[in-house]
C-alpha positions in Angstrom: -5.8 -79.9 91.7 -6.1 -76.6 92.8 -7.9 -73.8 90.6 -5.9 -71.2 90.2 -8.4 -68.4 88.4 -9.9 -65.6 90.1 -11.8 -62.4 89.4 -10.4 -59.2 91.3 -12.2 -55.7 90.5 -10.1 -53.2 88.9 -7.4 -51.8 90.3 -7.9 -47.8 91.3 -5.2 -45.6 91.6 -5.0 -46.2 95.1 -1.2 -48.0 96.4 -1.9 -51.4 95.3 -1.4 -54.2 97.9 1.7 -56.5 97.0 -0.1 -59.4 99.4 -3.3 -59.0 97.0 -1.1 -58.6 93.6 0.5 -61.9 94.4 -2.7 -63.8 93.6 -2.9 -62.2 90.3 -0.1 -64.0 88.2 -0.6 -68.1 88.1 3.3 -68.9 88.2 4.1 -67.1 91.2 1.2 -68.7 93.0 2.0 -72.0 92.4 5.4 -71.3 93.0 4.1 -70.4 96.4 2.1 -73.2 97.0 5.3 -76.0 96.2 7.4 -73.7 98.3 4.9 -74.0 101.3 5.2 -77.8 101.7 8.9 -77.7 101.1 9.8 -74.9 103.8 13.0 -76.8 104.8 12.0 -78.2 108.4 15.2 -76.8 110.0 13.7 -73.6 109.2 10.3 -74.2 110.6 10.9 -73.2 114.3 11.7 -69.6 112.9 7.5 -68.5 111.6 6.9 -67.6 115.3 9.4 -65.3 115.9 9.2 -62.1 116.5 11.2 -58.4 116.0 12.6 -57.8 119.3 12.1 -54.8 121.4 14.7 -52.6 122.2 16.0 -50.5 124.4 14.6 -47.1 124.7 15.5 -43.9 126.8 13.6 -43.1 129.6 13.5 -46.4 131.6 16.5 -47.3 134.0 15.8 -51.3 133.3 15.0 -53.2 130.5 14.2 -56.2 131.5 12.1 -57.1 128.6 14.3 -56.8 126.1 17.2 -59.0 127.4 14.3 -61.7 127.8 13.1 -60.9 123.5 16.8 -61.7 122.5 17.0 -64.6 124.4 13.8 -66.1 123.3 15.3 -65.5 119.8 18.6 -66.8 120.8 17.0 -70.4 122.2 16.2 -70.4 118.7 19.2 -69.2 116.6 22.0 -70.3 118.8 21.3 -74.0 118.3 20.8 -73.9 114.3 24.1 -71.5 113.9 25.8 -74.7 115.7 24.4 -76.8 113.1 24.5 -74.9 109.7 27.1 -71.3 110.6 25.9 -68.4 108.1 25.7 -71.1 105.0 21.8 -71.3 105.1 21.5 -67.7 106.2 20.5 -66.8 102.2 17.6 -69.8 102.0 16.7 -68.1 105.7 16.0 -64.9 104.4 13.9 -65.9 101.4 11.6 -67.9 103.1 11.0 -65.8 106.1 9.7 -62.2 105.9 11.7 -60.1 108.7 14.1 -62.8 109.2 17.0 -60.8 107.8 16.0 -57.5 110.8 15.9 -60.5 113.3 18.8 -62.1 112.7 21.0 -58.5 112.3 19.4 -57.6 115.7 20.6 -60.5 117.3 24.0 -60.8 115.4 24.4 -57.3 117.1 23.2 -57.7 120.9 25.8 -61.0 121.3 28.6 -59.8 119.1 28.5 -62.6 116.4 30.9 -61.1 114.2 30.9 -64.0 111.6 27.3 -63.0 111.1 27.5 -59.3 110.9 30.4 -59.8 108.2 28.3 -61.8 106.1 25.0 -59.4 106.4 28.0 -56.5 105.9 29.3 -58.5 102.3 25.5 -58.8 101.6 24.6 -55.3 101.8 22.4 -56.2 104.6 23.7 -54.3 107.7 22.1 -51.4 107.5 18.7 -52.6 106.6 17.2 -51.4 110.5 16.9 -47.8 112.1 17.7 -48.7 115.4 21.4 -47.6 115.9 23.8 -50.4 116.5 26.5 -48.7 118.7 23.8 -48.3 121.2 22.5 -52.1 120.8 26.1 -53.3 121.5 26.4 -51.2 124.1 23.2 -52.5 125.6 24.4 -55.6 126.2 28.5 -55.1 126.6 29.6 -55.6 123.5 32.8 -54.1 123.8 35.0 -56.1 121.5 32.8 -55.0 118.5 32.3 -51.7 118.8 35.8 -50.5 117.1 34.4 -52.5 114.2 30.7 -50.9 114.1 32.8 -47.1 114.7 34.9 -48.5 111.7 32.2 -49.1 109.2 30.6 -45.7 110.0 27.1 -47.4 112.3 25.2 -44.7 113.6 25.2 -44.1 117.7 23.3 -42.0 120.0 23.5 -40.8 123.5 21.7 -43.7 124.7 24.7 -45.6 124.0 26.4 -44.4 127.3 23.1 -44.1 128.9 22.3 -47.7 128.5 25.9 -48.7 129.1 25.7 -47.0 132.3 22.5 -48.6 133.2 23.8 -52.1 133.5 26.8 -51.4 134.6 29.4 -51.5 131.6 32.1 -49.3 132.7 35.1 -50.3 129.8 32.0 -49.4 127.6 31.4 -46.4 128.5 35.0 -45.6 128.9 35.1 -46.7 125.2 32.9 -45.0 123.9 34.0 -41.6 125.5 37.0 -42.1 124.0 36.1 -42.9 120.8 32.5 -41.5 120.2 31.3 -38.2 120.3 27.9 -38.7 120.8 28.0 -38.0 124.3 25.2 -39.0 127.4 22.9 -37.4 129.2 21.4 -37.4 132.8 20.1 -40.4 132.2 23.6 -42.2 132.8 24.2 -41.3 136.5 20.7 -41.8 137.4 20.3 -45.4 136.0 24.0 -46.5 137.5 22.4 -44.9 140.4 19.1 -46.9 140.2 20.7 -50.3 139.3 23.6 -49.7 141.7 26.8 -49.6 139.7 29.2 -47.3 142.4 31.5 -48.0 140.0 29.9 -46.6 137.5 28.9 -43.8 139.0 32.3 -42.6 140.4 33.4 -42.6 136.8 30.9 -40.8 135.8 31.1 -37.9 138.5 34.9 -37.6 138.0 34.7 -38.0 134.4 31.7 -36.6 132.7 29.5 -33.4 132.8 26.2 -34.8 132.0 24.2 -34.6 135.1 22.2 -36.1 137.1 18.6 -35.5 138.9 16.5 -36.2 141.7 15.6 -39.4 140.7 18.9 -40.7 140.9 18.3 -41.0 144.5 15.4 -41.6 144.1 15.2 -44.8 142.7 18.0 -46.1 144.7 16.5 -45.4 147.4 13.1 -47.4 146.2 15.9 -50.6 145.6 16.9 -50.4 149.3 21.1 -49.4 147.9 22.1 -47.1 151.2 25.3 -47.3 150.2 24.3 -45.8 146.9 21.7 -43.2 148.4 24.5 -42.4 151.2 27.1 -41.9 148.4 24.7 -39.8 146.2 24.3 -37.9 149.7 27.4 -37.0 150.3 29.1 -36.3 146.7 26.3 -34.8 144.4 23.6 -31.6 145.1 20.8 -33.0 143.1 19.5 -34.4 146.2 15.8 -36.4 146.5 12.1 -36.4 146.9 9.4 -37.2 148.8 9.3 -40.5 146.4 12.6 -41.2 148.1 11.3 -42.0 151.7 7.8 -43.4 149.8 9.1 -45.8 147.8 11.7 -47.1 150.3 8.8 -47.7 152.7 6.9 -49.3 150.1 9.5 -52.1 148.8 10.4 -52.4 153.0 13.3 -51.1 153.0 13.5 -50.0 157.2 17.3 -49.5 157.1 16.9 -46.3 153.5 13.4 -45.3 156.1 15.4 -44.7 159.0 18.8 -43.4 157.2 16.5 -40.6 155.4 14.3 -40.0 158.2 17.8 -39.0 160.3 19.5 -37.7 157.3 17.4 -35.9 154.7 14.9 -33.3 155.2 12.2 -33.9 152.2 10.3 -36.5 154.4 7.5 -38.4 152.6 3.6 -38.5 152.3 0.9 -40.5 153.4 2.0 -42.9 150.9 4.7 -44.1 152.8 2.4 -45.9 155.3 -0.8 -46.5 152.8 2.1 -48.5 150.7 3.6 -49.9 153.6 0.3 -51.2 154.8 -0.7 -52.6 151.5 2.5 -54.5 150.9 2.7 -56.1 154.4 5.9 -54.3 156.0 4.7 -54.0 159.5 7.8 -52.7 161.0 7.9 -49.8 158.9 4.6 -48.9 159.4 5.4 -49.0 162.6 8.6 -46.9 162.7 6.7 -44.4 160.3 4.1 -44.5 162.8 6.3 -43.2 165.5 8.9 -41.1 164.0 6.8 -39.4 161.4 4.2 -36.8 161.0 2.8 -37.7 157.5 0.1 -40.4 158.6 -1.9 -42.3 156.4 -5.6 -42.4 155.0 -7.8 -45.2 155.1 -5.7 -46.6 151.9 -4.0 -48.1 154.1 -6.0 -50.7 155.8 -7.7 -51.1 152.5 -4.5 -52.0 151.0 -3.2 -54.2 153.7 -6.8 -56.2 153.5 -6.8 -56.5 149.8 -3.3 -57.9 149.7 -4.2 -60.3 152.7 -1.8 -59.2 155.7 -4.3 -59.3 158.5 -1.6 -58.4 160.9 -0.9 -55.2 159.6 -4.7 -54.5 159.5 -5.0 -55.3 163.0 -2.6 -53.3 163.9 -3.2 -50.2 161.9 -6.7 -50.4 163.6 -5.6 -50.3 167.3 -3.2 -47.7 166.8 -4.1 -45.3 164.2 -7.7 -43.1 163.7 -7.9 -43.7 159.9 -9.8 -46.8 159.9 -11.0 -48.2 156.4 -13.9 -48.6 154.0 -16.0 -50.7 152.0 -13.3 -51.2 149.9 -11.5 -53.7 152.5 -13.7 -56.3 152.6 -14.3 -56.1 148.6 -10.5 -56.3 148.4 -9.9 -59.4 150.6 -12.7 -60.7 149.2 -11.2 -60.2 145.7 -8.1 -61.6 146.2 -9.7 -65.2 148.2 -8.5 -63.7 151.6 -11.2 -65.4 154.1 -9.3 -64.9 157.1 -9.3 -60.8 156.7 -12.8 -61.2 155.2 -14.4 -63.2 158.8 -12.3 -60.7 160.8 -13.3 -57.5 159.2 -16.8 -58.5 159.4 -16.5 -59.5 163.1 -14.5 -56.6 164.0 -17.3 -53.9 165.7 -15.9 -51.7 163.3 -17.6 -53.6 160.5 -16.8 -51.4 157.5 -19.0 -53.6 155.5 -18.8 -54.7 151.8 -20.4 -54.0 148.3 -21.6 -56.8 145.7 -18.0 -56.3 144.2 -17.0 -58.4 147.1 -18.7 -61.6 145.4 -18.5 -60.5 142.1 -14.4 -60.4 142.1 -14.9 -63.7 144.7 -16.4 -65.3 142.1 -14.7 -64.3 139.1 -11.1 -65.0 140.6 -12.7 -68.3 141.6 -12.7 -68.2 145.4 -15.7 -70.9 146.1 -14.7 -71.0 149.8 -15.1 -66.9 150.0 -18.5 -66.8 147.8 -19.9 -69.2 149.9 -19.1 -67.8 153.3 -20.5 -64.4 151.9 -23.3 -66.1 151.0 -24.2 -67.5 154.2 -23.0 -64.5 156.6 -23.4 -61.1 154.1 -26.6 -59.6 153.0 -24.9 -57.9 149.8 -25.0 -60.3 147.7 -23.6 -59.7 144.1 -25.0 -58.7 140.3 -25.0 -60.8 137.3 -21.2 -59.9 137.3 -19.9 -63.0 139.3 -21.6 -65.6 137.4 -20.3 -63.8 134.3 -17.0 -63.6 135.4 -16.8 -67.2 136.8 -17.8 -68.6 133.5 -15.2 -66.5 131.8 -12.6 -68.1 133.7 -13.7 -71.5 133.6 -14.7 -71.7 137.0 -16.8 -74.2 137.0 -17.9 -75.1 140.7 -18.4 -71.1 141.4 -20.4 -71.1 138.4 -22.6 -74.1 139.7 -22.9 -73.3 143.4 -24.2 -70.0 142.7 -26.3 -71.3 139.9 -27.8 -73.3 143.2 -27.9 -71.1 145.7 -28.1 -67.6 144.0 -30.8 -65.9 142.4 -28.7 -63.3 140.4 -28.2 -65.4 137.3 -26.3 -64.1 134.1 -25.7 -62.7 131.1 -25.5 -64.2 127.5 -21.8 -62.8 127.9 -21.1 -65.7 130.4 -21.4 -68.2 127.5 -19.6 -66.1 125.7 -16.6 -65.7 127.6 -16.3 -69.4 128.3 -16.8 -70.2 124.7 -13.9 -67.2 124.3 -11.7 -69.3 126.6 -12.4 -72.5 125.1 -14.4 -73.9 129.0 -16.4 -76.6 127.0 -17.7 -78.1 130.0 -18.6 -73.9 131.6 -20.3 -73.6 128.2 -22.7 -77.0 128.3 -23.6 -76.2 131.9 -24.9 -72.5 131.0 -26.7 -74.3 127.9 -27.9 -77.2 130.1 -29.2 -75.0 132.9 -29.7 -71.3 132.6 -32.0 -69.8 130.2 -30.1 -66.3 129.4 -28.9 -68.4 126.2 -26.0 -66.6 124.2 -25.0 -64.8 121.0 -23.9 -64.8 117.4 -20.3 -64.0 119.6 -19.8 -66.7 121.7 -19.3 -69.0 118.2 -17.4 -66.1 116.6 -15.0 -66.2 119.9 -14.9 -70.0 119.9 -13.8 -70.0 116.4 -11.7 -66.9 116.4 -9.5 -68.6 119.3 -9.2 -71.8 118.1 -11.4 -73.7 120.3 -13.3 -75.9 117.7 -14.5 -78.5 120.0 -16.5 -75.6 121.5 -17.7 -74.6 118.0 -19.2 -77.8 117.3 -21.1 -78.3 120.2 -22.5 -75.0 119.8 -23.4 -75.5 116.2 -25.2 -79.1 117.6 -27.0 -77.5 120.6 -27.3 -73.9 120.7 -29.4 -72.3 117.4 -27.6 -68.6 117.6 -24.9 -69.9 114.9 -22.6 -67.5 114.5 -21.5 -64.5 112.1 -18.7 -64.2 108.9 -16.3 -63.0 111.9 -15.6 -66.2 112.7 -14.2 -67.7 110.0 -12.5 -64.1 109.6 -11.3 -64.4 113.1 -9.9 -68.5 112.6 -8.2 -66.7 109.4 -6.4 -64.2 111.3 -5.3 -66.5 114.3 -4.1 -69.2 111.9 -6.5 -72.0 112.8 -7.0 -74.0 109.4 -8.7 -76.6 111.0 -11.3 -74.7 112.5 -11.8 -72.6 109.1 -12.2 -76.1 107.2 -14.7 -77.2 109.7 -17.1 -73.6 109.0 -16.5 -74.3 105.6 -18.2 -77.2 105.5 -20.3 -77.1 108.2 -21.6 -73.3 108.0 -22.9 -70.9 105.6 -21.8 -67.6 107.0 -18.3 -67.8 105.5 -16.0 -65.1 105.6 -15.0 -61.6 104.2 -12.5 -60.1 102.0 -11.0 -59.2 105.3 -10.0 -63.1 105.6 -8.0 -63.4 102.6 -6.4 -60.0 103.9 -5.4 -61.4 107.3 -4.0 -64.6 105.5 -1.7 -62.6 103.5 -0.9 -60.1 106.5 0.1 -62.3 108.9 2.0 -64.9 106.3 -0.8 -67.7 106.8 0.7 -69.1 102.9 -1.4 -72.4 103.6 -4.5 -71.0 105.1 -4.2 -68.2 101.8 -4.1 -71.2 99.6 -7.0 -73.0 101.1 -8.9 -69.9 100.5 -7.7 -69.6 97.2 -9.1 -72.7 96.1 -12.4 -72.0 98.1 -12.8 -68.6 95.8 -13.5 -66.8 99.0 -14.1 -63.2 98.5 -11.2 -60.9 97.9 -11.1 -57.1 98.6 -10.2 -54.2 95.9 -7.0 -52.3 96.4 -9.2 -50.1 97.3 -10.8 -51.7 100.7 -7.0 -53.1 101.2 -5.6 -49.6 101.6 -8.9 -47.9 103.1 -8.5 -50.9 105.9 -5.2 -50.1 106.3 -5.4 -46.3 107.2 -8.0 -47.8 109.7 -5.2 -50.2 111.1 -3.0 -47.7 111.2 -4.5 -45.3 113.0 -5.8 -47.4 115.9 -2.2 -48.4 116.3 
């Protein structure tokens, strides 16, 4: 049976926190506790989800957002086949948010059975985000008379984002029936995405503008037809970012149209890009018809990212040559081949101990070891650090061998973070830099409780009250049980805080009957203004 007393100090007159007044009255805690084990099982699958994001403004895709609202939709679509709206009601009372969620969604694929019964409920409003523009979003087009009807709130984005991916009856819609207009915006990301479509209608129809970046960006996407288009029928013209980006994303055919076309030319970032992302033609061509040049970011680049060819060439035919920062890159990244042939070139440029250290960290044995053997650099502390934080456990062993260098306590540490049990007993087995109070306080905290153990049975650093605060937060019960019982740290008031805060009911429970510590209202509120203002 689970004791339900406990002693809170007084309340100030500080905003009390409704998490923290719940554990005040008996009933309602119990009532809590029956309704944790009986969370209908159907509506299980919903505690992870999250509130969307949406669409904003200034970008000309949203990728991200399309790929929230179907993670929620893999979710939703299959229980609305089961159950419709009828269990909507029992959905909103045992999940926080739920209600936002579900309007969101309901919104961004036009279920109109849902929005009527969140409408009856007094529940479509209950979000700031306007819902013309949501619809719009995502080409909506047969519920939009219905959100105009009911008086939902729009905003210029509405077009904007219409525009964007390519909704033209939208648009047409809504400039018929809206007056809350566009902006620049629209042209430019119908530009950017390649809509011609939507951009004719636009020019003929609208007054809202356009800029530079308009050809800009379709230029960067390799659309000539767009960019010739934009050319021909609008003034705003282009950049230098035009002829930049093109040759970055190796896009020859936008290189040579602008090159013979436009007259804002480009920068040495055309062929540094160029270089570094491998389009050897048009470095080439940029090499021949253009003035700009490059600097040595160029051969850096083209080493870092692996394409020896390019390095080659850019070495026989242009002056710029390269740096340290070459080898280190290839290095980095596990490129051998451009490592061996920098260093044989006779224009060795050389390397740093970043070379290893990123070798190592990124797991590249075959790299370390040839640096090893055929560089005099050598590396810091960093690359063993760095291998064990990634759970690399050959590189950590080999230069454990071979190596001098050794490590830091925050190599245990990050493989304890990252749950590398084995990573962890070789460091403890074979190196003396030991570890911290942190690497248990990261084990725990993450959820890795077979690493918390064996530190508890073979290191003697134990570990601090952050990690039960830390398994508290994260939701790892099992991990919190095994401290309990196994530790004497314990936790803080900020534990029962994060239980509350992040809807952990059985975790808060556990606690409960534990009598961990509590805060006041007052270190509630006094760690929320701290919350808030790191946000």
């Amino acid at each position: 049976m689970i004791s339900l007393s406990i002693s809170v100090d007084s309340p100030s007159n500080l905003p009390r926190s409704p998490a923290l007044e719940v554990i005040r009255y008996e009933e309602l805690l119990r009532g809590i506790v029956e309704f944790q084990d009986g969370i209908p099982s159907d509506m299980v699958r919903f505690s992870r989800l999250q509130v969307p994001r949406l669409p904003s403004a200034d970008k000309h895709t949203e990728p991200d957002v399309h790929e929230d609202f179907l993670a929620i939709n893999r979710v939703l679509a299959p229980w609305y086949a089961t159950h419709g709206i009828t269990r909507l009601a029992l959905l909103f009372h045992t999940h926080r948010y739920m209600h936002h969620i579900v309007l969101l969604h309901s919104v961004y694929f036009g279920l109109v059975d849902v929005i009527r019964y969140l409408f009856d409920k007094g529940l479509f409003f209950m979000t700031h985000y306007p819902h013309v523009d949501l619809a719009a979003f995502n080409n909506q087009l047969r519920l939009l008379p219905f959100l105009n009807h009911v008086g939902c709130r729009g905003t210029s984005k509405a077009i904007d984002a219409a525009a964007q991916r390519g909704h033209l009856e939208v648009i047409q819609w809504l400039g018929e029936n809206r007056l809350d207009g566009a902006s620049e915006l629209a042209l430019v990301g119908a530009a950017a995405n390649n809509h011609l479509d939507v951009v004719l209608f636009l020019h003929e129809n609208r007054r809202d503008g356009s800029t530079t970046a308009a050809m800009d960006l379709a230029a960067s996407r390799g659309h000539l037809d767009m960019v010739e288009w934009l050319h021909v029928n609008r003034i705003e013209g282009c950049t230098t970012v035009a002829l930049d980006d093109a040759a970055k994303n190796g896009h020859l055919d936008v290189v040579e149209w602008l090159h013979s076309t436009r007259t804002e030319g480009g920068t040495v970032n055309a062929i540094n890009q160029a270089a570094a992302h491998g389009f050897l033609e048009v470095v080439q061509f940029l090499h021949e018809h253009r003035s700009e040049g490059c600097t040595t970011s160029a051969v850096d680049g083209a080493a870092a990212n692996g394409h020896l060819e390019v390095v080659a060439w850019l070495l026989e035919h242009r002056t710029e040559g390269g740096t340290i920062h070459a080898m280190d890159g290839a290095a980095g990244n596990g490129h051998l081949k451009v490592v061996q042939w920098l260093h044989a070139n006779p224009s060795d440029y050389g390397c740093t101990t970043k070379a290893m250290d990123v070798a190592a960290a990124n797991g590249h044995l075959d790299v370390v070891q040839w640096l090893h053997v055929n560089r005099e650099e050598g590396c810091t502390t960093q690359a063993m650090d760095g291998a064990a934080t990634h759970g690399f456990l050959e590189v950590v062993q080999y230069l454990h061998t071979y190596r001098s260098e050794g490590c830091t306590t925050q190599a245990m540490t990050g493989a304890a973070r990252y749950g590398f049990l084995e990573v962890v007993h070789l460091l403890s087995t074979t190196r003396s830099e030991g570890c911290t109070t942190r690497a248990m306080d990261m084990a725990a905290t993450y959820g890795h409780l077979s690493v918390v153990t064996y530190l508890h049975a073979h290191r003697y650093e134990g570990c601090t009250t952050d990690a039960m605060d830390g398994a508290v937060e994260n939701g790892f019960l099992e991990v919190v049980q095994w401290l309990c019982a196994n530790r004497s740290e314990m936790c803080t008031g900020r534990a029962m805080f994060w239980a509350l805060e992040h809807d952990h009911r059985r975790m808060a429970m556990w606690l409960k009957s534990h009598n961990v510590p509590v805060w006041t209202s007052e270190q509630t509120h006094s760690f929320r203004m701290v919350l808030r203002c790191r946000r």
